[in-house]
Backbone as numpy.savetxt, mean C-alpha at the origin, in Angstrom:
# Nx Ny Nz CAx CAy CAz Cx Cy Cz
4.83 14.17 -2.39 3.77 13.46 -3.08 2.80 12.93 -2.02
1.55 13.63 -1.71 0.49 12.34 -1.21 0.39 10.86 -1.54
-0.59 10.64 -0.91 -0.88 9.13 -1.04 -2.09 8.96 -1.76
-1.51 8.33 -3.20 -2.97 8.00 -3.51 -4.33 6.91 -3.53
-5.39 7.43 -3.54 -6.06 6.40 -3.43 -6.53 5.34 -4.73
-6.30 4.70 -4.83 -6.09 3.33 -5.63 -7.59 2.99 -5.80
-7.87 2.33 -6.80 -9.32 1.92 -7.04 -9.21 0.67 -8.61
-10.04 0.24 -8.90 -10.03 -0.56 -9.95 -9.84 0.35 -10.87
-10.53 1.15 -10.92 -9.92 2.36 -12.69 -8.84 2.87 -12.71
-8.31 3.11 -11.93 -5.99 3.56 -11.76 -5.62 2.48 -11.58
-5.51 1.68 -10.68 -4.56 0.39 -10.53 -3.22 -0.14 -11.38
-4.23 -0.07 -12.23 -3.42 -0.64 -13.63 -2.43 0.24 -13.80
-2.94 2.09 -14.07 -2.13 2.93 -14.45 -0.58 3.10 -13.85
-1.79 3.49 -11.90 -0.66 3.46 -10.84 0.15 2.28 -10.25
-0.10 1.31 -10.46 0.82 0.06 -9.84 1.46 -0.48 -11.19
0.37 -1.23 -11.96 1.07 -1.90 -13.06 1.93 -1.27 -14.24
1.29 -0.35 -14.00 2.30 0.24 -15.59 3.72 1.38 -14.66
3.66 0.93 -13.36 4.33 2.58 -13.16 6.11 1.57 -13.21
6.52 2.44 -13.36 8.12 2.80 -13.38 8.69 2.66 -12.27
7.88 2.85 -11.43 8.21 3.06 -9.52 7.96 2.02 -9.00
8.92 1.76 -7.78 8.43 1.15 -6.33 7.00 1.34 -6.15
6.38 0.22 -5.70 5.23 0.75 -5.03 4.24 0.38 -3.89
3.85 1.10 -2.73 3.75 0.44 -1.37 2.47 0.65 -2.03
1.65 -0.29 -1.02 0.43 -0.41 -1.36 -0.27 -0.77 -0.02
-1.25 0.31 0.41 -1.47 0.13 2.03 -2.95 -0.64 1.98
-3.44 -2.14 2.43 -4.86 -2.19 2.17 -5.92 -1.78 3.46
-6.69 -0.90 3.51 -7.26 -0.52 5.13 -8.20 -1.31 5.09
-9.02 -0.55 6.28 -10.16 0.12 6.39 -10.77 0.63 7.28
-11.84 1.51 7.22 -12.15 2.71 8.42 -12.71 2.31 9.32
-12.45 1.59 9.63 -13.59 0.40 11.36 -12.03 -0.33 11.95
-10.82 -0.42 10.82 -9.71 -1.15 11.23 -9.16 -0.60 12.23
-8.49 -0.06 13.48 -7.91 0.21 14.41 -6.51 0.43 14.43
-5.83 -1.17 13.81 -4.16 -1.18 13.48 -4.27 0.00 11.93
-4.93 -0.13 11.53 -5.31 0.80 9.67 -4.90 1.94 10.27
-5.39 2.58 11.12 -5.77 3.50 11.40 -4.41 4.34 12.68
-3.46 2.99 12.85 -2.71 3.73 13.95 -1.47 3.30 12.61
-1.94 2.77 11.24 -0.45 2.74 11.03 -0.16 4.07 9.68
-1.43 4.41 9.52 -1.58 5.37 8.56 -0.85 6.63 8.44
-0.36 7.34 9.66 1.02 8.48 9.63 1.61 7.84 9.55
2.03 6.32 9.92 3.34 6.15 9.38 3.52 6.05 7.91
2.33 5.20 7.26 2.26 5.27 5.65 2.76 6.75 5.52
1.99 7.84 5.62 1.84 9.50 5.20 3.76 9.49 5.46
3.67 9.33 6.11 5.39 9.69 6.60 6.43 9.08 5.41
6.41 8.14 5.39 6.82 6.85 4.14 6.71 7.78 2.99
5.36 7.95 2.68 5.53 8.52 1.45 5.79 9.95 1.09
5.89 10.63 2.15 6.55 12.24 2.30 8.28 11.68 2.01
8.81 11.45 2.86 10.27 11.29 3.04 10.58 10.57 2.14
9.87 9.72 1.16 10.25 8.49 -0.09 10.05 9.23 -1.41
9.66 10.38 -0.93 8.87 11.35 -2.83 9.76 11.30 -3.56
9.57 10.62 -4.89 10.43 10.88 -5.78 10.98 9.80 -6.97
10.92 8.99 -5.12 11.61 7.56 -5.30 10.43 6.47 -5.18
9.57 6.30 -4.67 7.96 5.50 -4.71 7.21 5.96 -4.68
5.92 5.26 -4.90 4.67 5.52 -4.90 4.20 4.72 -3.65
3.71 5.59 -3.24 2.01 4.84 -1.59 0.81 5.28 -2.42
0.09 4.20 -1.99 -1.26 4.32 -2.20 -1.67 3.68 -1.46
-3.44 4.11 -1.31 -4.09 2.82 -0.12 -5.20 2.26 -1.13
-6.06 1.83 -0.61 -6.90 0.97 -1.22 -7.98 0.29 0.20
-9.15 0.76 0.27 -9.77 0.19 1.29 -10.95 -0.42 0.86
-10.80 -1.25 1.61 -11.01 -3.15 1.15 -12.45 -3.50 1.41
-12.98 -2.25 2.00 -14.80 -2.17 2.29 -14.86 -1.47 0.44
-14.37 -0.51 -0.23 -14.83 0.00 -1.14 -14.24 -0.68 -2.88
-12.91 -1.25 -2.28 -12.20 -2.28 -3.31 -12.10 -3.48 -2.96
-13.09 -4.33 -2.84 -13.40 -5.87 -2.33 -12.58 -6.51 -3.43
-12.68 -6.32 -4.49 -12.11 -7.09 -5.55 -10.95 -6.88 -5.44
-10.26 -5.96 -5.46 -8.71 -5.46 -5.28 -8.17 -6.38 -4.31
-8.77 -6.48 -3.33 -8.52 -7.29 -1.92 -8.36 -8.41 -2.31
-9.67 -9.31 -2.84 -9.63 -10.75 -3.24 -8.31 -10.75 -4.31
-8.15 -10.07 -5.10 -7.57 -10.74 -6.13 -6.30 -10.45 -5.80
-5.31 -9.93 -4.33 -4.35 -10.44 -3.89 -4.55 -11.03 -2.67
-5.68 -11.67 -2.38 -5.47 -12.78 -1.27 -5.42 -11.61 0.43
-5.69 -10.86 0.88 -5.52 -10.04 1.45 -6.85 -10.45 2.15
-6.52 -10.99 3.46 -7.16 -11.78 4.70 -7.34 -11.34 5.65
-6.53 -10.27 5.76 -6.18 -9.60 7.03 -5.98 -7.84 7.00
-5.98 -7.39 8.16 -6.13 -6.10 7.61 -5.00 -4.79 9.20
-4.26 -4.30 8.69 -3.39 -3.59 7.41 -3.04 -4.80 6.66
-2.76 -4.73 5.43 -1.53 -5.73 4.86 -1.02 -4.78 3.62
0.43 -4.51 3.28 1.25 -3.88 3.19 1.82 -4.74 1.58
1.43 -4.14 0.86 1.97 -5.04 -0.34 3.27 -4.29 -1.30
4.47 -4.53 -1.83 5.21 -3.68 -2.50 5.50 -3.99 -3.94
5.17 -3.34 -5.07 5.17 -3.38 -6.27 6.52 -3.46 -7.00
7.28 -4.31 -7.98 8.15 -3.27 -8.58 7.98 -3.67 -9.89
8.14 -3.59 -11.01 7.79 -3.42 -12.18 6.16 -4.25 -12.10
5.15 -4.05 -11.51 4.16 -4.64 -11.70 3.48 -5.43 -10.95
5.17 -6.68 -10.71 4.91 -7.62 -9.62 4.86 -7.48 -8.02
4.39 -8.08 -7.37 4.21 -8.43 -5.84 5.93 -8.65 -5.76
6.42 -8.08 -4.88 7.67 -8.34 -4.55 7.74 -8.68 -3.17
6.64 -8.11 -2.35 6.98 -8.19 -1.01 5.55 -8.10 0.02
5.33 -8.74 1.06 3.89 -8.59 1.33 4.36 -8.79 3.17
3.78 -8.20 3.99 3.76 -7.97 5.69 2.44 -7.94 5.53
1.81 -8.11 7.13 0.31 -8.08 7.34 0.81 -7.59 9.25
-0.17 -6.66 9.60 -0.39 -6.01 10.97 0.84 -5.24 10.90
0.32 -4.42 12.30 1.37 -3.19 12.81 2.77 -3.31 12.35
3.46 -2.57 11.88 4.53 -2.73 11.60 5.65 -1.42 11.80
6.69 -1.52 12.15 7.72 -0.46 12.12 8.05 -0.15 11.48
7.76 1.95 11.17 8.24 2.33 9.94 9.56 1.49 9.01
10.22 1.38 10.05 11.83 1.10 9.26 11.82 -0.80 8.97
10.54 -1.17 9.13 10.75 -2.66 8.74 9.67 -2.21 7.41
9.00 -1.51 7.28 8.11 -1.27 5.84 9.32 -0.29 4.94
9.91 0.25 5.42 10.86 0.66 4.35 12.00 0.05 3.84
12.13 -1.14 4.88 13.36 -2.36 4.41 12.42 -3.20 3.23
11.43 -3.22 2.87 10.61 -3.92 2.06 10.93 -3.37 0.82
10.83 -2.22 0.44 10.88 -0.66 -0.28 12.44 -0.81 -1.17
13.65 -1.63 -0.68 14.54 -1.41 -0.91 15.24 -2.65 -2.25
């Protein structure tokens, strides 16, 4: 499964209504850490298919998405499970500490 990109018109579909785990990557394309942690996202969600959903969401094109979880900082790493915020990290992080989130 790719990673999808998240926007105010799916959100709902893909996070809130889904059935699944769900990582939620917030970027953006000027970000640097965004940008060195992003194979690891791709990786996450190759080796996780099945079992979660990744998506990103970048925070220059979904400002609102951003505000309306408080998201200050940038990567910040949010995990879904029936809907709710279960779990939230902010900066670089090790694959295997974003997949202890996941669990």
């Amino acid at each position: 499964m790719s990673v999808i990109t998240l926007n105010k018109n799916n959100f709902e579909e893909e996070v809130t209504n889904s059935d699944k785990t769900v990582l939620i990557d917030f970027w953006a394309s000027w970000c640097g850490p965004c940008r060195m942690m992003s194979p690891v996202i791709d990786e996450i969600a190759e080796e996780m298919e099945g079992n979660i959903k990744v998506g990103k969401i970048n925070i220059d094109e979904e400002r609102d998405l951003a505000i309306q979880y408080d998201v200050m900082s940038i990567p910040t790493f949010i995990v879904f499970k029936g809907g709710k915020e279960v779990g939230r990290s902010v900066g670089v992080q090790d694959k295997e500490e974003i997949k202890g989130m996941l669990k």
